[in-house]
PLY file of the C-alpha trace (Angstrom):
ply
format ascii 1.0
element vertex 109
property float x
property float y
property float z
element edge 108
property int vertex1
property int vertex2
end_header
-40.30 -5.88 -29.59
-42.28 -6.52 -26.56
-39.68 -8.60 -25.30
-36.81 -6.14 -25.85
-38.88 -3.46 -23.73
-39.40 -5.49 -20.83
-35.34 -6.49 -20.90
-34.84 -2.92 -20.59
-37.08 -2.26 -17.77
-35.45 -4.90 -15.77
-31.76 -3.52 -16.68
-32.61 0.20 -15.60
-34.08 -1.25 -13.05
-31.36 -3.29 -11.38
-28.90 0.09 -12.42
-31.50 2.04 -10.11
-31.16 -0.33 -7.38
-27.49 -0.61 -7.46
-26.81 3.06 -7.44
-29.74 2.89 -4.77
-27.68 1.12 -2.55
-24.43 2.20 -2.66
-25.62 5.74 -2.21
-27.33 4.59 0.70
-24.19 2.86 2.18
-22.50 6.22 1.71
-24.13 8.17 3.82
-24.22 5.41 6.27
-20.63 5.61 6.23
-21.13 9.39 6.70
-22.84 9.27 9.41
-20.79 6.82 11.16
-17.59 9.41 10.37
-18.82 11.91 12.04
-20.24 9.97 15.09
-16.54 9.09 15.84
-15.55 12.89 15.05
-18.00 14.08 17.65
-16.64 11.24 20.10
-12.94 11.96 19.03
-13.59 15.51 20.20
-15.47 15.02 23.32
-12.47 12.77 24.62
-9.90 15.72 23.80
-11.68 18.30 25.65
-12.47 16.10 28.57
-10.05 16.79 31.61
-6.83 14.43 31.18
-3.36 15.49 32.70
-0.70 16.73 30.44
1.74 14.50 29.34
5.66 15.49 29.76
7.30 16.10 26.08
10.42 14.94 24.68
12.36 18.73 25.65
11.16 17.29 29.40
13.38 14.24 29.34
16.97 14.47 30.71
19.67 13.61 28.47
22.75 11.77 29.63
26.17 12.29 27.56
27.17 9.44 25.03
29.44 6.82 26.10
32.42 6.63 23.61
32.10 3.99 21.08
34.75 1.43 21.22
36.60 0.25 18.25
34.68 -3.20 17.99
30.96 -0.82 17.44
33.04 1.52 14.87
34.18 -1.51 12.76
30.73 -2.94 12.79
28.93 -0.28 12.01
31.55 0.58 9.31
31.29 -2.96 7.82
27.44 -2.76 8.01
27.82 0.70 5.63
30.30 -1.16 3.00
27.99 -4.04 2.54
24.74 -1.45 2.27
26.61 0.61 0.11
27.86 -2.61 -1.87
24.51 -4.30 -2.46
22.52 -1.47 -3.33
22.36 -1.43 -7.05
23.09 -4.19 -8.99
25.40 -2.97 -12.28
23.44 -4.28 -15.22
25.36 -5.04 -18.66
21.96 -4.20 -20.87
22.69 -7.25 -22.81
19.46 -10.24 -23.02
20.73 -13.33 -22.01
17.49 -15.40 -22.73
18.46 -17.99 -25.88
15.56 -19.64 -27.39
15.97 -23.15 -28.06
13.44 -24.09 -30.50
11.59 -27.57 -29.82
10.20 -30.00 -32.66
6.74 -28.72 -31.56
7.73 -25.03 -31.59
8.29 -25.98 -35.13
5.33 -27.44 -35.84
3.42 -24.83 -34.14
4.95 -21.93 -35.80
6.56 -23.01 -39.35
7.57 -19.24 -39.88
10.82 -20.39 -38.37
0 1
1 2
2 3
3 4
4 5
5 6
6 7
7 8
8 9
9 10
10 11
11 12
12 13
13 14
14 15
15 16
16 17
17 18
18 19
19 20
20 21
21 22
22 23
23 24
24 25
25 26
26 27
27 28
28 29
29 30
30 31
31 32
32 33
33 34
34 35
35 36
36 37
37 38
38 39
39 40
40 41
41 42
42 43
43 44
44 45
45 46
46 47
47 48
48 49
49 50
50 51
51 52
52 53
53 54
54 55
55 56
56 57
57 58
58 59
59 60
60 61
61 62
62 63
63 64
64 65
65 66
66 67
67 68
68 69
69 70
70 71
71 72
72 73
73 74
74 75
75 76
76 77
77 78
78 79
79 80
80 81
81 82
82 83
83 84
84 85
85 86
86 87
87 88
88 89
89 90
90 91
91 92
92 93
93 94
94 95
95 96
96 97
97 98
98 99
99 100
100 101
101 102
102 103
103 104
104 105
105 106
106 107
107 108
């Protein structure tokens, strides 16, 4: 009985220690989240010039595309199109071939 007792001891023991330490490693990680929060922010509000959006960019008209471009990309939508779902019968097409030691194996059969 003594033996038993002292088994347990050591098993809540190690339990103890493992929940120990991965408590411990997450509030490490914690801490190190909002370290990078407080140096995330700091870098926003510092001073930095305003970068130009996309409504800032100048847009140029479209070339017309030429009959070569509209045949490609027509032939690239036909082949999508084409290969995108396989039509499956729903019929198994395995066969099993029994072997002598399939046979031997399972004499059911």
């Amino acid at each position: 009985m003594i033996l038993l007792a002292t088994n347990w001891a050591d098993a809540w023991t190690m339990t103890g220690i493992g929940v120990g330490v991965v408590f411990c490693i997450l509030c490490i990680l914690v801490l190190v989240l909002m370290v990078f929060n407080l140096v995330a922010k700091k870098a926003a509000s510092s001073d930095q010039p305003v970068k130009a959006g996309i409504a800032d960019i100048p847009v140029k008209p479209l070339a017309e595309a030429s009959e070569l471009d509209k045949a490609a990309v027509a032939t690239a939508l036909y082949l999508y199109e084409k290969s995108k779902g396989d039509q499956e019968s729903g019929v198994l097409t395995i066969k099993m071939n029994p072997s002598p030691w399939h046979a031997v194996l399972n004499e059911r059969l």
